[in-house]
C-alpha positions as MATLAB code, in Angstrom:
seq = 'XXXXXXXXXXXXXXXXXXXXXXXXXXXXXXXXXXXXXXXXXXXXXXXXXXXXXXXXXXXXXXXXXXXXXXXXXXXXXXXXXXXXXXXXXXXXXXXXXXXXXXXXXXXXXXXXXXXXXXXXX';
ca = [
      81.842  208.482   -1.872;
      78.161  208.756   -3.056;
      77.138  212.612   -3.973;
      75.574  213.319   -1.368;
      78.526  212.695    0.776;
      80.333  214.575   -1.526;
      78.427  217.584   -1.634;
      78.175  217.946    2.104;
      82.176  217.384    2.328;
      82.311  220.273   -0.416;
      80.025  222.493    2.044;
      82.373  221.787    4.849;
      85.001  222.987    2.615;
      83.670  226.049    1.367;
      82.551  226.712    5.475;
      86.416  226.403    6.481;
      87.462  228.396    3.958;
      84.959  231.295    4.934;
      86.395  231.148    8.170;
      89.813  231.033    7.920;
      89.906  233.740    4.443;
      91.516  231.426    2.723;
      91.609  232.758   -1.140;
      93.549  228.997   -1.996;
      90.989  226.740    0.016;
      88.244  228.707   -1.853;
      89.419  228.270   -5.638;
      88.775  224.817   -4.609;
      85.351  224.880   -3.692;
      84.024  227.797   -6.562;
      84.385  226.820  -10.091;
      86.440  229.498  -11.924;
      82.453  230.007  -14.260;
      80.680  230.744  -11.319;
      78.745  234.391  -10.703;
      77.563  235.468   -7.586;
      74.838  237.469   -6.302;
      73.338  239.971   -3.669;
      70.902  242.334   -3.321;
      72.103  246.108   -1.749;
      70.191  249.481   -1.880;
      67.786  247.498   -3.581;
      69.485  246.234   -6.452;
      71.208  243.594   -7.223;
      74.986  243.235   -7.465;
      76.709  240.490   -8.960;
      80.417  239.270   -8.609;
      82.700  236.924  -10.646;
      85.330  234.150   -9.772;
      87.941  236.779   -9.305;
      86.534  240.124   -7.897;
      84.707  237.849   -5.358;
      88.284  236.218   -4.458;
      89.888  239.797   -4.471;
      87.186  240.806   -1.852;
      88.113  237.556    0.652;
      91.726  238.251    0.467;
      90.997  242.030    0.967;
      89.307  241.399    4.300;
      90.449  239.983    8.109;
      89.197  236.784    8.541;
      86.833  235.790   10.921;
      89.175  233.172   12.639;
      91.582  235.830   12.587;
      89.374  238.318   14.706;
      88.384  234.937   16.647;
      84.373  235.217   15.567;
      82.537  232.803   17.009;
      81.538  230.429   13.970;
      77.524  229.744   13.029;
      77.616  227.414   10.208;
      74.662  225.561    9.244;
      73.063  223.245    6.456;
      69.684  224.470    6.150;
      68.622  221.885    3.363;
      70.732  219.554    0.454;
      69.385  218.435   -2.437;
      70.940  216.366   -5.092;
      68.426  216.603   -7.496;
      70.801  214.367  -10.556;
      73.734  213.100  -11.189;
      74.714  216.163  -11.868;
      73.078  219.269  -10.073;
      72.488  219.887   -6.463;
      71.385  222.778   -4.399;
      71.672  224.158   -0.782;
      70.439  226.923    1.542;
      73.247  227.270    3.974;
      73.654  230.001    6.989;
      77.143  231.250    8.170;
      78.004  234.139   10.203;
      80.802  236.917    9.070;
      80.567  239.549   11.830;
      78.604  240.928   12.737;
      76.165  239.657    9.771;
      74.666  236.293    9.537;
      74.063  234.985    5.776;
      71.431  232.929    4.379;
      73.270  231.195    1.187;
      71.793  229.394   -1.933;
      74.795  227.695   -3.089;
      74.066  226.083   -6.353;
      76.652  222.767   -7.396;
      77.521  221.280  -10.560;
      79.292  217.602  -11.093;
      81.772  218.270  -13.538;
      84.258  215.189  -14.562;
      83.380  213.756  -11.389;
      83.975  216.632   -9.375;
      81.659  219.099   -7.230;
      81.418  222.644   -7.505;
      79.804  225.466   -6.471;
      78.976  227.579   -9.394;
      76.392  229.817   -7.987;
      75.882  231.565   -4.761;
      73.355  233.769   -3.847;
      73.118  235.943   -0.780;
      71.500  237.687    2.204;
      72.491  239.085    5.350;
      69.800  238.217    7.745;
      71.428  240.647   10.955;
];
């Protein structure tokens, strides 16, 4: 599989496991390094690998509360062998994200290892 191919596939992943809550399918998808971001009230609010998964497992999913499901690839760009970058939306309701997911190749394998965030709605 080239990387784009793989990066996309890793997108899908980290969409299903949005949906569905799922902590396990997640810890796939996030390298354990990665940081997250927001902006609320203003300032900005950061999360790591573990608080973040806390706050998905703490939470209904939105294939539990049947949500209708928005995802969408805004852009993908595998800018090296090694680093690639997307702006993906997904809805959580009742918000709708706009994502910059930021991926890594380590050892072969994709991750996401920075995710940024806005709720659009």
């Amino acid at each position: 599989m080239n990387d784009q191919a793989a990066v996309e596939k890793l997108i899908q992943n980290y969409f299903d496991a949005l949906y569905a809550g799922n902590v396990a399918k997640f810890r796939e998808v996030f390298h354990p390094a990665c940081r997250l971001f927001t902006v609320s009230d203003g300032k900005v609010v950061t999360f790591d690998y573990e608080p973040y998964m806390a706050r998905v497992a703490g939470r209904p999913s939105g294939q539990s509360r049947d949500d209708e499901r928005k995802d969408e690839v805004v852009t993908l760009t595998v800018a090296s062998p090694t680093t690639a970058h997307a702006r993906v939306r997904d809805v959580y309701m009742p918000s709708h994200f706009v994502n910059e997911l930021t991926f890594l190749k380590e050892n072969d394998r994709w991750w996401i290892v920075a995710k940024a965030w806005h709720i659009e709605a």
